[in-house]
C-alpha positions in Angstrom: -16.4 -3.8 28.0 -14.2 -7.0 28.5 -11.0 -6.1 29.3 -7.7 -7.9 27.9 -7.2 -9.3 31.6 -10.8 -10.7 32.1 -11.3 -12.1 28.3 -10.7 -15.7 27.9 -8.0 -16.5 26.3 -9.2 -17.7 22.8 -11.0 -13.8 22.2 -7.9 -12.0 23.5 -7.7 -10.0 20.2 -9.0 -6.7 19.0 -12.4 -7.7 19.2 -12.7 -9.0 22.6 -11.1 -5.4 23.3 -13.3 -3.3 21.7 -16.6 -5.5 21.3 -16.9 -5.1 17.5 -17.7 -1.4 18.0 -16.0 0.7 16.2 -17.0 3.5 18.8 -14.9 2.0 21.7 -12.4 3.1 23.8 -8.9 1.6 23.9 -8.7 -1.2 26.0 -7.0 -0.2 29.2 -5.2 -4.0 29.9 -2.7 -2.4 26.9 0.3 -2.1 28.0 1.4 1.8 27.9 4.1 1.3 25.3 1.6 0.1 22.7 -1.2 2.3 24.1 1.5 5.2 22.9 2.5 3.5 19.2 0.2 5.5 17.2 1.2 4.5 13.3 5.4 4.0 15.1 6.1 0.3 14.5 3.3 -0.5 11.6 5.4 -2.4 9.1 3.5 -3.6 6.2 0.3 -2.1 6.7 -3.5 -2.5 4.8 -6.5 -0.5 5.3 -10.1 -1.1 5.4 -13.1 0.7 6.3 -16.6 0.0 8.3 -20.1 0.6 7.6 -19.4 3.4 10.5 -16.8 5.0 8.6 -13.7 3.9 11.0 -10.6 3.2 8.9 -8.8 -0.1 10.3 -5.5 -0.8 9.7 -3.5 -4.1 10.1 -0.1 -4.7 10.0 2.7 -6.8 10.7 3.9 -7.7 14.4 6.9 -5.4 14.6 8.3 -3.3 17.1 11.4 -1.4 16.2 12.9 -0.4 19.9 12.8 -4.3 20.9 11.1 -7.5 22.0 7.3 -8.2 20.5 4.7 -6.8 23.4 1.9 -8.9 21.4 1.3 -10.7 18.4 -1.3 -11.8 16.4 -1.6 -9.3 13.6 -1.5 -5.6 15.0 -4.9 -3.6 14.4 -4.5 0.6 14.9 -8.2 2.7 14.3 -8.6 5.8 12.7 -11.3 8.2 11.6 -9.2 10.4 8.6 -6.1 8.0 7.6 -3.8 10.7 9.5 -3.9 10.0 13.6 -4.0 6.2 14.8 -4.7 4.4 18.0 -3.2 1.1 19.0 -6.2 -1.4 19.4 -4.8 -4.6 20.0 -4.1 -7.9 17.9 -6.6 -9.4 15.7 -5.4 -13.1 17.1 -3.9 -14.4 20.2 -0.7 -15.1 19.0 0.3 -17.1 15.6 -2.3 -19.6 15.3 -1.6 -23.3 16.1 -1.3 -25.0 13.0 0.5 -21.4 11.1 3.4 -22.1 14.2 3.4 -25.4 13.7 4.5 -25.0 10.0 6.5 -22.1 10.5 8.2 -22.0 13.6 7.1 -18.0 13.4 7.0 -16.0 16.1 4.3 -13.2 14.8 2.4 -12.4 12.2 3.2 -10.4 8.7 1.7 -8.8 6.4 -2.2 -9.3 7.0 -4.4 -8.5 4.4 -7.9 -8.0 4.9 -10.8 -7.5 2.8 -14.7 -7.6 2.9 -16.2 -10.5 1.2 -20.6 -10.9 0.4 -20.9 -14.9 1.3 -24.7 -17.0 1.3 -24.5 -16.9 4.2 -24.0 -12.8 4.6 -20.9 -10.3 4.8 -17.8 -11.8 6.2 -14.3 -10.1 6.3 -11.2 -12.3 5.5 -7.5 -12.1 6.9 -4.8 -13.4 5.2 -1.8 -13.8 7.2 1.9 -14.7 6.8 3.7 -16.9 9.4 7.3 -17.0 8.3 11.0 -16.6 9.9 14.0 -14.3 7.8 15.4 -15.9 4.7 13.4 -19.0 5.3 10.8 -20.2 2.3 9.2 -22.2 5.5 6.2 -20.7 5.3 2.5 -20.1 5.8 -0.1 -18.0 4.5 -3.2 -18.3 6.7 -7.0 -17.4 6.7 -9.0 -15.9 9.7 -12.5 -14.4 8.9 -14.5 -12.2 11.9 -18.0 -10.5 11.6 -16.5 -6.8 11.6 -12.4 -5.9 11.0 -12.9 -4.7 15.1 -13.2 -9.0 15.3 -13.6 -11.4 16.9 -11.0 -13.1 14.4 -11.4 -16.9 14.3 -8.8 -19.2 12.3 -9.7 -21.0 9.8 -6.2 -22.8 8.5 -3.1 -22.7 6.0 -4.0 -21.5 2.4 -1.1 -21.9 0.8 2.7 -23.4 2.4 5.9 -23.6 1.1 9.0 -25.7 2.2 12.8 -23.8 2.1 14.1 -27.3 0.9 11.4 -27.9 -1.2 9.9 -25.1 -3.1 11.6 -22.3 -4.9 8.7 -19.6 -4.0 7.8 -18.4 -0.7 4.0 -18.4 1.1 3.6 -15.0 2.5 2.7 -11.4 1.8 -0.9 -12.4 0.2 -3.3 -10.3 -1.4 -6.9 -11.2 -2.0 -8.1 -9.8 -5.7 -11.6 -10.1 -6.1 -13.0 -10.0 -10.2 -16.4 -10.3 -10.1 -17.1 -13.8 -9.4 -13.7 -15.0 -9.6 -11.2 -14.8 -6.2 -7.4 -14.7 -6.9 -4.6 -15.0 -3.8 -1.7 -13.1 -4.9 1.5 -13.7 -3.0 5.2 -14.4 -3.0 8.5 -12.7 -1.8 12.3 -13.3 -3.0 13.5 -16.3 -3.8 10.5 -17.7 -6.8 9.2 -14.6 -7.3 5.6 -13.9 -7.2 2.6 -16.1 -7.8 -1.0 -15.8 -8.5 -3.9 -18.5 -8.2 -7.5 -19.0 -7.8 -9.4 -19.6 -4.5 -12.6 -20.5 -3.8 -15.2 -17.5 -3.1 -17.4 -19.5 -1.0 -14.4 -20.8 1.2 -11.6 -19.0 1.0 -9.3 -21.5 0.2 -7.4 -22.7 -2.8 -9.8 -23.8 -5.9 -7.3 -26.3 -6.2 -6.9 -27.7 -2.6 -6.8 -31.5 -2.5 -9.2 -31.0 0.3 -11.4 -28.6 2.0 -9.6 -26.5 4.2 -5.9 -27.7 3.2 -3.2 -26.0 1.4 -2.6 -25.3 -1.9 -1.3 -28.0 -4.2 0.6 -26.0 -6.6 2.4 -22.1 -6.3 -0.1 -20.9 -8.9 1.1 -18.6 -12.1 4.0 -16.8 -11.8 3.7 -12.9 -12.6 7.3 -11.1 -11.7 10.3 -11.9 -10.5 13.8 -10.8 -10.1 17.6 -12.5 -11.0 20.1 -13.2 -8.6 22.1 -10.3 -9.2 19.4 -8.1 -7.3 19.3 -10.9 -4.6 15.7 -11.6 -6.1 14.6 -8.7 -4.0 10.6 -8.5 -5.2 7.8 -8.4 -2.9 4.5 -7.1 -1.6 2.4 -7.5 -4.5 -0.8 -5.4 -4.7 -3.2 -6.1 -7.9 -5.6 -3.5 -8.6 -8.2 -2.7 -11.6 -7.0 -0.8 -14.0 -9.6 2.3 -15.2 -10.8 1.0 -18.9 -9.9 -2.7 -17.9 -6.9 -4.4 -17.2 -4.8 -4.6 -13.8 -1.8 -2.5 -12.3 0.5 -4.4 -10.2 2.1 -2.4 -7.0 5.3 -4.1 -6.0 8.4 -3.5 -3.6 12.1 -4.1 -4.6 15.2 -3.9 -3.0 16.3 -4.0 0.5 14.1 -3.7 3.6 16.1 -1.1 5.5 17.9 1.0 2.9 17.0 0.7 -1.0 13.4 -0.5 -0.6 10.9 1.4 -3.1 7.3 1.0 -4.8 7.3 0.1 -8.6 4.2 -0.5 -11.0 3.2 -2.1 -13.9 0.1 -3.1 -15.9 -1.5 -6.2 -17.8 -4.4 -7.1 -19.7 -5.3 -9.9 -18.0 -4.9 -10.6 -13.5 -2.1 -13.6 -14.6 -0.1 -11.0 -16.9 2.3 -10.7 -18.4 2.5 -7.3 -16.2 4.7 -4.9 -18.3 6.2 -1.4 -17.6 6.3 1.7 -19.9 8.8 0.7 -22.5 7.3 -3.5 -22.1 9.4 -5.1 -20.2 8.2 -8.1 -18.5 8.5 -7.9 -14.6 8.9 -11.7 -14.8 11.6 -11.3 -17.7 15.0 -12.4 -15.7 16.6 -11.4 -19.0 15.1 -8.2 -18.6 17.7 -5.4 -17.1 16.6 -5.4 -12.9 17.4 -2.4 -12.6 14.9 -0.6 -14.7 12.3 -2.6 -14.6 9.1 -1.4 -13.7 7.8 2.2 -13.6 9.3 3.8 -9.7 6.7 5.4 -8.3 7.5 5.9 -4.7 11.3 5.8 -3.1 13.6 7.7 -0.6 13.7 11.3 -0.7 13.0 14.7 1.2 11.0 17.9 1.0 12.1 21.0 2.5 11.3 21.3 6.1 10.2 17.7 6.1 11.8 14.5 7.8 12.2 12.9 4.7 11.1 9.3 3.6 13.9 6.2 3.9 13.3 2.9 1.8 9.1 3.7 1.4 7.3 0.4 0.2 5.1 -2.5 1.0 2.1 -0.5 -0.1 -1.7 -1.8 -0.4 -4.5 0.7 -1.7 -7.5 1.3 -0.2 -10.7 1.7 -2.2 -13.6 4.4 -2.0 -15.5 6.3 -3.6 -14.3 8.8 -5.9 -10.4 8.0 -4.5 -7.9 5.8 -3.9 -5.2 5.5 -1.2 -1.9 4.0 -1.1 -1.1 2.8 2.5 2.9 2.2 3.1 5.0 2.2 5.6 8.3 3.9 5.2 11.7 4.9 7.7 13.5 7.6 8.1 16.9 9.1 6.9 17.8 10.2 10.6 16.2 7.2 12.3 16.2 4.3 10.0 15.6 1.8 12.6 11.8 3.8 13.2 9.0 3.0 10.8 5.7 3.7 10.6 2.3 4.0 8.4 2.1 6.5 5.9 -1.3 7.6 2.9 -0.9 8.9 -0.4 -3.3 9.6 -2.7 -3.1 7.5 -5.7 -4.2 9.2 -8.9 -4.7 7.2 -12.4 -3.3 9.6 -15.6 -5.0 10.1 -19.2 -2.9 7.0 -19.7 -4.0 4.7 -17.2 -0.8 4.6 -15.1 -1.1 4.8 -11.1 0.8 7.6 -10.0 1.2 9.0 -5.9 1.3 12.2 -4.6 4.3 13.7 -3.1 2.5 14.9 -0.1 1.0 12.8 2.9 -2.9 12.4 2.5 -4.7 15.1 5.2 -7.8 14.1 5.8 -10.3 16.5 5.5 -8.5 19.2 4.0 -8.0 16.5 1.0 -10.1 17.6 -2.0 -11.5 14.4 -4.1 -14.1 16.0 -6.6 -12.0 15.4 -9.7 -14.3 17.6 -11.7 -12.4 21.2 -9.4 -8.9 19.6 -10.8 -7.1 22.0 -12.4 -8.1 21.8 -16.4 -6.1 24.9 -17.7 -2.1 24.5 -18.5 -1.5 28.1 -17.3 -2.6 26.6 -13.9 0.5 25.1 -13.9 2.6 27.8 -14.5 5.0 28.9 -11.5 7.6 27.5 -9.0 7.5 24.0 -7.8 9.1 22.0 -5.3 10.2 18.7 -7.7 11.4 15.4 -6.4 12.9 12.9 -8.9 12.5 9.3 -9.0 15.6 8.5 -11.1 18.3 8.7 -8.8 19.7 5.1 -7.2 17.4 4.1 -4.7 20.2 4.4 -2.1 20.0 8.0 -2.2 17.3 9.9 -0.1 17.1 12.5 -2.9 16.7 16.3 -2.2 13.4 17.9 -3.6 14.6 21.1 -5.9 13.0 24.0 -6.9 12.0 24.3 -10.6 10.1 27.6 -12.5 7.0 26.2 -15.0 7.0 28.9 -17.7 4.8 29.1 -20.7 7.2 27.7 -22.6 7.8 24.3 -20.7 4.0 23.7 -21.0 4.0 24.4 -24.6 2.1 21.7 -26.3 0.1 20.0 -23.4 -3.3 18.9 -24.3 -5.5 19.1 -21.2 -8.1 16.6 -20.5 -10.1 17.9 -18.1 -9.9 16.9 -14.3 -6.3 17.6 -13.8 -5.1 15.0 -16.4 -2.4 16.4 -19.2 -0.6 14.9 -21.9 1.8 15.8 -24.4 2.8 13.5 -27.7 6.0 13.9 -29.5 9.8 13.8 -28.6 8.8 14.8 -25.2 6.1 13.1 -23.9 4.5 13.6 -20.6 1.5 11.8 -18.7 0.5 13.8 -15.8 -1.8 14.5 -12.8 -2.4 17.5 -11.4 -4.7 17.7 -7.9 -5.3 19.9 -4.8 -3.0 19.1 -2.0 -2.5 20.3 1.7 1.5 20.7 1.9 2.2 19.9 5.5 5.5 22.0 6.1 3.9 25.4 4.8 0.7 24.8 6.0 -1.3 26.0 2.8 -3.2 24.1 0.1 -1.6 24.4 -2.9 -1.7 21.6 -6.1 1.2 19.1 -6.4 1.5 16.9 -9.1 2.7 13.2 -10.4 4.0 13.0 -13.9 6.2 10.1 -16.4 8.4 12.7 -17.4 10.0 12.8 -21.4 13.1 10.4 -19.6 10.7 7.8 -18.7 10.8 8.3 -14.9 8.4 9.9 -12.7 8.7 13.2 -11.6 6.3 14.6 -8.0 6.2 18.2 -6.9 4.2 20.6 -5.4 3.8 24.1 -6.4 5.4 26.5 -4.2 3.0 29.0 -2.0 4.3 31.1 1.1 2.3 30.7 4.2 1.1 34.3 4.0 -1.4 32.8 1.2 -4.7 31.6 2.7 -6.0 28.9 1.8 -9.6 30.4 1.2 -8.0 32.0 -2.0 -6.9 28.5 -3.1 -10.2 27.7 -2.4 -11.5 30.5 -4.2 -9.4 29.4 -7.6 -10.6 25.7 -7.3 -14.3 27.3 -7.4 -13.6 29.2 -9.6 -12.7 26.0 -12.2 -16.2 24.9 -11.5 -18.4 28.1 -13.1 
């Protein structure tokens, strides 16, 4: 194995480390600080997966205790979503004509996906080379053989100009629907912007050359007024279940108020609309309500509690989907690192996330042993709001499900319930591992008869096994 020391300097990133395996053994020219990161310091974080069933993740280059040890897009390996290993940098450094643009010291926001070309699978990474506050920017394209690398770059997708162009080129997504490729992207300032790109290429279907920028920002989808600073960002497009598309955004501040809102369309250039309509590119539109919260600051008993959770991406299997974030913490907001969440769809085709980290193997995805009884929901819950201001790290609390307050759910089968009327709820409810007790148990996700969404878990002491959970979710099955 080529260490980081012998490569030559062009393949100094993940893959000259790890020589596309995804087997490999850290490279030992890391320096010990990174070698000992683990998911500390991801900041803005997507996942992908191999034919060998190692999860990849990529992130920004950030590193919360000081200087940058690296840059060039960080890549971290995993096997269940739950322990990472540093690997190294997809790039050497910000590529040439991305620092030319930008003046940008490191990469953001990388998102990579797996794309069938003529000429066989390639995957794609597109970057953001930026600097604070600046709408200088640059969203790049690497491609590689394998997410391990070697990355080579390919050029600037899309650029923006501070005194030139009211949106912003970074934190890109690549949708892909069917045939058609879509670069979603934007942050502040414009808002954010959706346009089509060229499947065989990679670049903008509306380039004024091969392998230049885009010539114009695309269609606008959401945005935010100057009284919330214009504080939108991280846009993740997903398929809806039935048809349509869900759009998974950030808002607020970075550091303190940041949190994950939804909403859905018809068609991948909008209008995207939350529960009660609004328009998440409506500037008329109250910012403060806007959009369905499905993901913000709060704590569980025993647990260190989530600070300002958001730039989240979703990763895509079968029979479940994740929602990769990073998020701080209450008693260390400076520290950040990558978190997973299962993402469940309810009856009414809104993307909801569970209150408890995703555990790997103990996780239970066969929809079909989801609770399908309301009395299964009967007892005492741990609950955690998502109404409160998003400058609060609210407290879970502890509420008793009785009869009576699941009078009038209709269950449709694999832990979807609903209830019509003056108090209408839209809920999930699935298997989870709660991490503090050490027990599975079932939490939930719900849009609650005030609009908002409401998480919890059900309460079980540590004395229960978890073979007699076990037992119960068979038991659903005969």
């Amino acid at each position: 194995m080529t260490t980081l020391d012998e490569a030559p300097r062009e393949s100094r990133g993940a893959g000259a480390d790890v020589s596309g395996q995804a087997d490999a053994a850290l490279p030992t020219a890391l320096p010990a600080e990174v070698r000992s990161w683990g998911p500390r310091n991801s900041h803005d974080p997507t996942a992908v997966r191999d034919d060998d069933g190692v999860y990849w993740l990529f992130s920004t280059d950030a590193n919360a205790d000081g200087p940058l040890p690296g840059a060039g897009a960080q890549i971290r390996r995993s096997t269940d979503l739950v322990t990472w290993d540093f690997a190294g940098w997809a790039l050497d450094g910000v590529p040439a004509p991305a620092r030319a643009w930008a003046n940008a010291e490191g990469l953001w926001a990388p998102d990579v996906v797996r794309v069938v070309t003529p000429a066989g699978d390639e995957w794609r990474m597109y970057y953001s080379a930026s600097s604070f506050g600046s709408r200088t920017s640059a969203i790049g394209l690497a491609v590689a053989p394998h997410p391990a690398g070697p990355w080579s770059d390919r050029g600037i997708v899309v650029a923006t100009e501070h005194d030139r162009d009211g949106h912003n080129a970074i934190d890109a997504q690549l949708v892909i629907d069917g045939e058609r490729h879509h670069l979603v992207y934007g942050s502040f300032f414009g808002g954010l912007h959706i346009l089509g790109i060229d499947p065989a290429t990679g670049f903008a279907l509306d380039a004024p050359a091969p392998g230049e920028p885009a010539s114009a920002p695309g269609t606008l989808i959401a945005r935010r007024p100057r009284s919330v600073d214009t504080a939108i960002e991280g846009p993740y497009v997903i398929p809806r279940p039935g048809g349509g598309w869900a759009l998974i955004v950030s808002y607020d501040s970075l550091v303190s108020t940041y949190h994950v809102r939804v909403a859905v369309a018809d068609a991948i250039e909008g209008p995207y609309l939350d529960p009660a309509g609004r328009d998440l590119a409506d500037l008329d539109a109250d910012p403060e309500v806007t959009g369905l919260t499905v993901l913000a600051s709060h704590r569980l008993e025993g647990a260190q509690g989530l600070l300002a959770p958001g730039h989240a991406s979703v990763l895509t299997e079968p029979g479940r989907q994740i929602l990769i974030h990073h998020t701080r913490f209450p008693d260390e907001p400076r520290q950040h690192e990558v978190q997973a969440r299962r993402l469940v769809w309810t009856a009414q085709g809104w993307p909801l996330v569970a209150p408890q980290p995703w555990a790997g193997d103990r996780e239970v995805d066969d929809e079909s042993t989801w609770p399908r009884e309301v009395a299964e929901l009967e007892g005492e819950w741990e609950i955690v709001d998502y109404a409160s201001p998003t400058q609060s790290v609210a407290p879970s609390r502890r509420v008793e499900v009785t009869a009576d307050a699941v009078a009038g759910l209709t269950a449709h089968g694999q832990g979807r319930f609903t209830r019509e009327g003056d108090e209408p709820v839209d809920a999930v409810v699935f298997p989870a591992w709660d991490g503090v007790r050490g027990v599975a148990t079932l939490s939930f996700a719900a849009r609650a008869p005030h609009g908002f969404v409401v998480v919890g878990t059900k309460v079980i002491e540590a004395d229960v096994s978890e073979a007699k959970v076990t037992e119960g979710a068979a038991a659903r099955v005969e």
